[in-house]
PyMOL Python script that loads the backbone (N, CA, C, O; Angstrom):
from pymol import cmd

cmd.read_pdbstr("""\
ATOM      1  N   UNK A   1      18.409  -0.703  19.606  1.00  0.00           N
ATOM      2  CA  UNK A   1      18.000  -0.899  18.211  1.00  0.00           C
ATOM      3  C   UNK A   1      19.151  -1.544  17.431  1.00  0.00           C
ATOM      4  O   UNK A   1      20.342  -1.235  17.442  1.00  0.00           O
ATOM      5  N   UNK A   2      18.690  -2.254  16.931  1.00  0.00           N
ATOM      6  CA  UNK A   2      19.728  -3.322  16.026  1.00  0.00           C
ATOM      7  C   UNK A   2      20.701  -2.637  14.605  1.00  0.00           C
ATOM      8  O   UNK A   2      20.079  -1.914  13.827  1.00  0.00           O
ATOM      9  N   UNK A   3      21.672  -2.809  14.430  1.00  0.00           N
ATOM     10  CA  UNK A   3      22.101  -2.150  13.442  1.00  0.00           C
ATOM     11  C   UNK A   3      22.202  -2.708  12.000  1.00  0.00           C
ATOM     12  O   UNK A   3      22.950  -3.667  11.805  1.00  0.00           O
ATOM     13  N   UNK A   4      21.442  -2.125  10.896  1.00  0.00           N
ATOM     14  CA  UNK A   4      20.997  -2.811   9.707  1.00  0.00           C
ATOM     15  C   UNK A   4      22.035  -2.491   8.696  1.00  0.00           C
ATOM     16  O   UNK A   4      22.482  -1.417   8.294  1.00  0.00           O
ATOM     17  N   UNK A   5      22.382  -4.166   8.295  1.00  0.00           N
ATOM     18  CA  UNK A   5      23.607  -3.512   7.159  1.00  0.00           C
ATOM     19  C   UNK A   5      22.611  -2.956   5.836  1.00  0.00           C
ATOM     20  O   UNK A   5      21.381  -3.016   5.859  1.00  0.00           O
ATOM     21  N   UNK A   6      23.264  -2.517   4.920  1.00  0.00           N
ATOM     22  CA  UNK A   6      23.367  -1.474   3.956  1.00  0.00           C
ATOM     23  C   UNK A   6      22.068  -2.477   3.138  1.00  0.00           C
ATOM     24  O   UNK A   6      20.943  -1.978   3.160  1.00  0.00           O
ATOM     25  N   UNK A   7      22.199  -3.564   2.585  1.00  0.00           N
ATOM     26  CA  UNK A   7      21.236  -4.545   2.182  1.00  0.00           C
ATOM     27  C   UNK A   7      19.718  -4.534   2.630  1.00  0.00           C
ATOM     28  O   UNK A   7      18.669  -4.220   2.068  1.00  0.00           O
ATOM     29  N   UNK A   8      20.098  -5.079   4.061  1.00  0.00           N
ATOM     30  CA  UNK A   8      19.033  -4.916   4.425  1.00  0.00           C
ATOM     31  C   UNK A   8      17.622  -3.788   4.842  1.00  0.00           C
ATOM     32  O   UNK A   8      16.409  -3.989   4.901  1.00  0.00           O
ATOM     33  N   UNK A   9      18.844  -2.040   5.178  1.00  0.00           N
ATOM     34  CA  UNK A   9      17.720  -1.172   4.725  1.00  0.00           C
ATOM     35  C   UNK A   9      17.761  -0.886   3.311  1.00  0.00           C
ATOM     36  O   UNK A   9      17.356   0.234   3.000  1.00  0.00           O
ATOM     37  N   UNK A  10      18.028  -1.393   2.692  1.00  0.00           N
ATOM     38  CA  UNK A  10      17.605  -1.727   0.896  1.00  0.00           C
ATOM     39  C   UNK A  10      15.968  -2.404   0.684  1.00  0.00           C
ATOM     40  O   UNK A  10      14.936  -1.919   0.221  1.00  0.00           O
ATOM     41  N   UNK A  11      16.330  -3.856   1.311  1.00  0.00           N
ATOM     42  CA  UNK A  11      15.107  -4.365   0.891  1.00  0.00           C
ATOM     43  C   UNK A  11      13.943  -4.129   2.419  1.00  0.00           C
ATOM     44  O   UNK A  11      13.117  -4.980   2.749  1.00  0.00           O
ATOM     45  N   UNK A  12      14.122  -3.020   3.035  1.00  0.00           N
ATOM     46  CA  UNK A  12      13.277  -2.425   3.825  1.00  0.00           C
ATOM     47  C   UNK A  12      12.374  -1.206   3.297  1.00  0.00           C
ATOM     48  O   UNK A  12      11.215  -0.919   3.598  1.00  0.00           O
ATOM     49  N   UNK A  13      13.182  -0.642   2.502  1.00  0.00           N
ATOM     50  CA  UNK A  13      13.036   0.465   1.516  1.00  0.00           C
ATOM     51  C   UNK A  13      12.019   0.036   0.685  1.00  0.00           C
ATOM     52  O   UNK A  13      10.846   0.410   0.688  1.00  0.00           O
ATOM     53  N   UNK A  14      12.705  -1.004  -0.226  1.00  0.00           N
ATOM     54  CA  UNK A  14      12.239  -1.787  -1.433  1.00  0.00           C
ATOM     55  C   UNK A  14      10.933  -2.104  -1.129  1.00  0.00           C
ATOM     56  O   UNK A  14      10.072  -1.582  -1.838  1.00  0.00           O
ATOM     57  N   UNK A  15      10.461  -3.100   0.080  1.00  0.00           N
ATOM     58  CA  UNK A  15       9.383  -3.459   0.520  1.00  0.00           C
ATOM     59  C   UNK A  15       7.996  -2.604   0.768  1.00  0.00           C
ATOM     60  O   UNK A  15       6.808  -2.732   0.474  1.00  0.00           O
ATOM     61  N   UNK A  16       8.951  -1.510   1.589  1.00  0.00           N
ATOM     62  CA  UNK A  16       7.795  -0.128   1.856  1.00  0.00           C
ATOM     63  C   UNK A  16       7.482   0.384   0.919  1.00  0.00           C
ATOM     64  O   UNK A  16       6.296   0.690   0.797  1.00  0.00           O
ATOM     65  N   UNK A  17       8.429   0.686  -0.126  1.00  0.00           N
ATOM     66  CA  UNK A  17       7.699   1.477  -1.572  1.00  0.00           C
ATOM     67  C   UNK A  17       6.625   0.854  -2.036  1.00  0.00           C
ATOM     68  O   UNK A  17       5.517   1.379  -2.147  1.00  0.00           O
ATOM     69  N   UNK A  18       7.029  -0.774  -2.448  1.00  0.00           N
ATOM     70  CA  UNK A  18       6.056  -1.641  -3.131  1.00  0.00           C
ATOM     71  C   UNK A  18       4.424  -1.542  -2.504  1.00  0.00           C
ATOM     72  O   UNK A  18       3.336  -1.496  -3.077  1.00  0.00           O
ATOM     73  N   UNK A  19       4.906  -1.532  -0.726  1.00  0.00           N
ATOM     74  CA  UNK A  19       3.415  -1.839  -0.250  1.00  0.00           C
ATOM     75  C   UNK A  19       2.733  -0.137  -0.806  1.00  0.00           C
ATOM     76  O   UNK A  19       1.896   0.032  -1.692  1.00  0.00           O
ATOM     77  N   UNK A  20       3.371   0.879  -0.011  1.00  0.00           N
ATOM     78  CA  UNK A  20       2.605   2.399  -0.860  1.00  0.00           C
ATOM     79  C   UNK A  20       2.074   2.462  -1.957  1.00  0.00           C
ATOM     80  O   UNK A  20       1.158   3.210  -2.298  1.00  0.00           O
ATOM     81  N   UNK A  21       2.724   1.535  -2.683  1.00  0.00           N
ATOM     82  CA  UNK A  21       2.565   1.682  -4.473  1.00  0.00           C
ATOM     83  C   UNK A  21       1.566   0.847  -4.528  1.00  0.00           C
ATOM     84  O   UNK A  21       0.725   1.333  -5.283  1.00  0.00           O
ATOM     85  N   UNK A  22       1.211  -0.199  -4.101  1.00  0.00           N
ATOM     86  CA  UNK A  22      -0.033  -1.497  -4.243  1.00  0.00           C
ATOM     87  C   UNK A  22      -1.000  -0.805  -3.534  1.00  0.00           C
ATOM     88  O   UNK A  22      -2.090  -1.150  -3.991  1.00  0.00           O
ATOM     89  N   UNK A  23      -1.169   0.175  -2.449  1.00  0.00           N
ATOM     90  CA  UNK A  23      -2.153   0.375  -1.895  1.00  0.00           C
ATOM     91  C   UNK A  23      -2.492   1.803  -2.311  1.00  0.00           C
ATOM     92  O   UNK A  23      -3.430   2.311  -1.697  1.00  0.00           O
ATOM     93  N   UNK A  24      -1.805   2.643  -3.384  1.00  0.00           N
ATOM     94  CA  UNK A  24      -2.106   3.519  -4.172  1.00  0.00           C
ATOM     95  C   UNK A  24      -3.050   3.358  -5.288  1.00  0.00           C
ATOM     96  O   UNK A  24      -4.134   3.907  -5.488  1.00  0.00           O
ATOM     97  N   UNK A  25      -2.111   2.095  -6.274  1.00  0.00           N
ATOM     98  CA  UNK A  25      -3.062   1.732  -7.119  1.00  0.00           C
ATOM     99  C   UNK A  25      -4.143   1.056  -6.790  1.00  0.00           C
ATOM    100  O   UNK A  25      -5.113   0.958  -7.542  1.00  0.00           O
ATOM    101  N   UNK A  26      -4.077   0.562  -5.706  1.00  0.00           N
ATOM    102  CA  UNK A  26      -5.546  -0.054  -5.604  1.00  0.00           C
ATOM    103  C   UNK A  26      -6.623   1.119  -4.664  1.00  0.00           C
ATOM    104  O   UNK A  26      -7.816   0.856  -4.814  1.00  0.00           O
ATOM    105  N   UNK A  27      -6.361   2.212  -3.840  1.00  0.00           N
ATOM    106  CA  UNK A  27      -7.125   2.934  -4.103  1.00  0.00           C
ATOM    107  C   UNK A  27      -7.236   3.777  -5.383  1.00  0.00           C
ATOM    108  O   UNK A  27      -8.388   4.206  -5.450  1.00  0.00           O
ATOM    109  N   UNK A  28      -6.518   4.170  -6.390  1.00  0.00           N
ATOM    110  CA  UNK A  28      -6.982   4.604  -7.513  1.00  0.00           C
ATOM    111  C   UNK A  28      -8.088   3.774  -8.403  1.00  0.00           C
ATOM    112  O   UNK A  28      -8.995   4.232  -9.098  1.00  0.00           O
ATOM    113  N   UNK A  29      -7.751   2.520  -8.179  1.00  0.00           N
ATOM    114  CA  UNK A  29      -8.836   1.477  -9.013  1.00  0.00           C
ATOM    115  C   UNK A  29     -10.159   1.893  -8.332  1.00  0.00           C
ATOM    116  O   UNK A  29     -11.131   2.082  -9.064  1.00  0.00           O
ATOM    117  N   UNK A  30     -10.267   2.029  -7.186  1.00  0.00           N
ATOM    118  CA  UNK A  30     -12.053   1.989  -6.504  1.00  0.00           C
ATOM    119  C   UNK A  30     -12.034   3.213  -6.655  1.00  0.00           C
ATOM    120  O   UNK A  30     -13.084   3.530  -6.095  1.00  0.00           O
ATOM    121  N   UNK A  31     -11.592   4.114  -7.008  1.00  0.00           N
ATOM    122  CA  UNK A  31     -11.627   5.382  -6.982  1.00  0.00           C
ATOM    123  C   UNK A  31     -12.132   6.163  -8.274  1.00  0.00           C
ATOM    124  O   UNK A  31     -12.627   7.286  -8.372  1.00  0.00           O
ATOM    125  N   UNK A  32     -11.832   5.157  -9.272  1.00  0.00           N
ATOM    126  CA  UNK A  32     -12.095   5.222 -10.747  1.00  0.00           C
ATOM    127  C   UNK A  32     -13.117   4.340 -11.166  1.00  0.00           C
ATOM    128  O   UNK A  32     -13.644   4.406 -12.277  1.00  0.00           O
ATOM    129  N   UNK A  33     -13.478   3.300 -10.062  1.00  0.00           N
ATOM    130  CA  UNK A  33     -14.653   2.255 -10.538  1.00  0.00           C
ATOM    131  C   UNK A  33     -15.745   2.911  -9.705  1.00  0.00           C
ATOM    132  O   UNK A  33     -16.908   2.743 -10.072  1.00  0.00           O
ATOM    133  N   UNK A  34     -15.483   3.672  -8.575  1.00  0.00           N
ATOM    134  CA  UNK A  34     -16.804   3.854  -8.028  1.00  0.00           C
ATOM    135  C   UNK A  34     -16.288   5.676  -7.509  1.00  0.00           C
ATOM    136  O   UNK A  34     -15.348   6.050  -6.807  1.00  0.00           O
ATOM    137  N   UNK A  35     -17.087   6.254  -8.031  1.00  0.00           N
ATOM    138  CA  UNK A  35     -17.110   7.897  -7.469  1.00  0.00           C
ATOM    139  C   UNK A  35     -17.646   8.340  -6.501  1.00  0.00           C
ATOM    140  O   UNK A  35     -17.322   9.471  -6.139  1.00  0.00           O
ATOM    141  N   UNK A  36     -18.689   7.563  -5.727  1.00  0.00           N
ATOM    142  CA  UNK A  36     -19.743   8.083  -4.920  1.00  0.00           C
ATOM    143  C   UNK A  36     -19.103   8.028  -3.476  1.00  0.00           C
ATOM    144  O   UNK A  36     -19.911   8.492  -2.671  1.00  0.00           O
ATOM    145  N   UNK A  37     -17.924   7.619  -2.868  1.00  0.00           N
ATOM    146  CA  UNK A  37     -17.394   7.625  -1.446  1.00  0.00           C
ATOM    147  C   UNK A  37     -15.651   7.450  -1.830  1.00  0.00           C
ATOM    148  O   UNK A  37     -15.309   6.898  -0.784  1.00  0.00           O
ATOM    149  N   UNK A  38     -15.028   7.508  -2.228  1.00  0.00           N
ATOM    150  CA  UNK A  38     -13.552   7.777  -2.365  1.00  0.00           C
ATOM    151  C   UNK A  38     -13.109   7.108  -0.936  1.00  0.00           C
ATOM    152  O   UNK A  38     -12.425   6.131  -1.242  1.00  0.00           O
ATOM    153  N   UNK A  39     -13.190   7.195   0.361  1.00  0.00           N
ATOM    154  CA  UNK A  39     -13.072   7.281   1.590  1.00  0.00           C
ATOM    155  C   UNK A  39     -13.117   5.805   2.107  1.00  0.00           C
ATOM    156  O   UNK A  39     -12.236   5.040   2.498  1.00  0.00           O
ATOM    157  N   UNK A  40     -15.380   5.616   1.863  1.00  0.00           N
ATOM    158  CA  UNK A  40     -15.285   4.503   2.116  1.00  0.00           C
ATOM    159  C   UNK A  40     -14.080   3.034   1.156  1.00  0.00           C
ATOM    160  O   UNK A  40     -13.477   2.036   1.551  1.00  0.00           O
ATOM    161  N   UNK A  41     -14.276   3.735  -0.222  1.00  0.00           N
ATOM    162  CA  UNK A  41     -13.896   2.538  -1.451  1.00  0.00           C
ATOM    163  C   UNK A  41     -12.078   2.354  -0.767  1.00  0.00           C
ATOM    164  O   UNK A  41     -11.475   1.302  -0.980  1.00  0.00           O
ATOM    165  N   UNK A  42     -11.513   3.335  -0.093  1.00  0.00           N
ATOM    166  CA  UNK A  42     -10.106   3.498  -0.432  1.00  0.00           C
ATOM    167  C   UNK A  42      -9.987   2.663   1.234  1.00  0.00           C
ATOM    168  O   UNK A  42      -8.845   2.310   1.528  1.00  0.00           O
ATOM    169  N   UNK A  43     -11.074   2.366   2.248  1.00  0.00           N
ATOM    170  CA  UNK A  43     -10.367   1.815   3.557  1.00  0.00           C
ATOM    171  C   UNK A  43     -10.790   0.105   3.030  1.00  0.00           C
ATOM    172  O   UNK A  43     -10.161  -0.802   3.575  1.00  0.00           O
ATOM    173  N   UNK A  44     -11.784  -0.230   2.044  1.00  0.00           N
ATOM    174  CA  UNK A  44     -12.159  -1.625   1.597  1.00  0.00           C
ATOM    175  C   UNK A  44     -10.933  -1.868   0.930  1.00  0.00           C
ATOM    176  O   UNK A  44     -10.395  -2.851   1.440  1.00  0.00           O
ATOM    177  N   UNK A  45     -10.216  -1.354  -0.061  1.00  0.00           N
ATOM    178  CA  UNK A  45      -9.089  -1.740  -0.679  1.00  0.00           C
ATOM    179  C   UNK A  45      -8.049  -1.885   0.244  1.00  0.00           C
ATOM    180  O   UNK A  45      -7.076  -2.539  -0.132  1.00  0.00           O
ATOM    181  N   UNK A  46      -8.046  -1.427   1.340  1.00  0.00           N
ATOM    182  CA  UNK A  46      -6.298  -1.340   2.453  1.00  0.00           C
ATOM    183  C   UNK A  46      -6.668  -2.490   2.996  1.00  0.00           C
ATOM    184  O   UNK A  46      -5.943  -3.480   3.095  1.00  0.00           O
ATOM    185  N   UNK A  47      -8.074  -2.375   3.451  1.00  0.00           N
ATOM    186  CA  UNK A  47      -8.508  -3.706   4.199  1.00  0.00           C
ATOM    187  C   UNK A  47      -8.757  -5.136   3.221  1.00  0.00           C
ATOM    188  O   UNK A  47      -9.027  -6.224   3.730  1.00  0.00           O
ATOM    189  N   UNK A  48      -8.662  -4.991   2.240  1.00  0.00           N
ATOM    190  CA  UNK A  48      -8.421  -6.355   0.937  1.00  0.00           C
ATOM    191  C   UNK A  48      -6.613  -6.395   1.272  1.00  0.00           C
ATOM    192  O   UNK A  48      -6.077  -7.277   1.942  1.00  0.00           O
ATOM    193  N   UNK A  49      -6.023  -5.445   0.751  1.00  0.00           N
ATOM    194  CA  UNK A  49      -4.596  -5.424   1.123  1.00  0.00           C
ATOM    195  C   UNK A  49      -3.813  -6.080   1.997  1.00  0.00           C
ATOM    196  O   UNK A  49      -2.917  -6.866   1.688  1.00  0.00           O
ATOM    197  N   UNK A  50      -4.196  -5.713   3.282  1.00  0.00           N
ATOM    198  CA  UNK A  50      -3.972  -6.644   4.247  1.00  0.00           C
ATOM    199  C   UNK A  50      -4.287  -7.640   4.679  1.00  0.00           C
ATOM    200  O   UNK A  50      -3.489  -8.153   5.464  1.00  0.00           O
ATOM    201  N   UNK A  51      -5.770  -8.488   4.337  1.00  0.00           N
ATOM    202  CA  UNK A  51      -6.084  -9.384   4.205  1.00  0.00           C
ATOM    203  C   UNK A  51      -4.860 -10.422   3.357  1.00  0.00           C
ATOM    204  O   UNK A  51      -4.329 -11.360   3.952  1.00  0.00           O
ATOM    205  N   UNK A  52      -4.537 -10.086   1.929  1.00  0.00           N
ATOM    206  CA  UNK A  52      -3.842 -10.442   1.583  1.00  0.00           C
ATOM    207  C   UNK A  52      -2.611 -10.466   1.981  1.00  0.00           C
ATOM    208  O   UNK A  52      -1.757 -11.049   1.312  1.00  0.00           O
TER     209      UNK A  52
END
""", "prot")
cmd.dss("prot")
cmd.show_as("cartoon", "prot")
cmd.util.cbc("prot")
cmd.orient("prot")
């Protein structure tokens, strides 16, 4: 395993938060636009996510 200077697990960090945080709020959005499946609405948003 490669050894990561100090920077780079920075913007490894940085990166992972952002994606948690984008795929939080965007299951909270279908989650708040549509009540009836939480489950289904929250794997369409990961799967928009990664699409993108």
């Amino acid at each position: 395993m490669p050894h990561l200077s100090p920077m780079n697990w920075l913007m490894a960090i940085l990166s992972f938060w952002l994606i948690i945080s984008l795929i939080m709020s965007s299951n909270w959005w279908s989650q708040s636009n549509s009540f009836s499946c939480p489950k289904l609405s929250s794997s369409k948003s990961l799967s928009k996510s990664w699409n993108w």
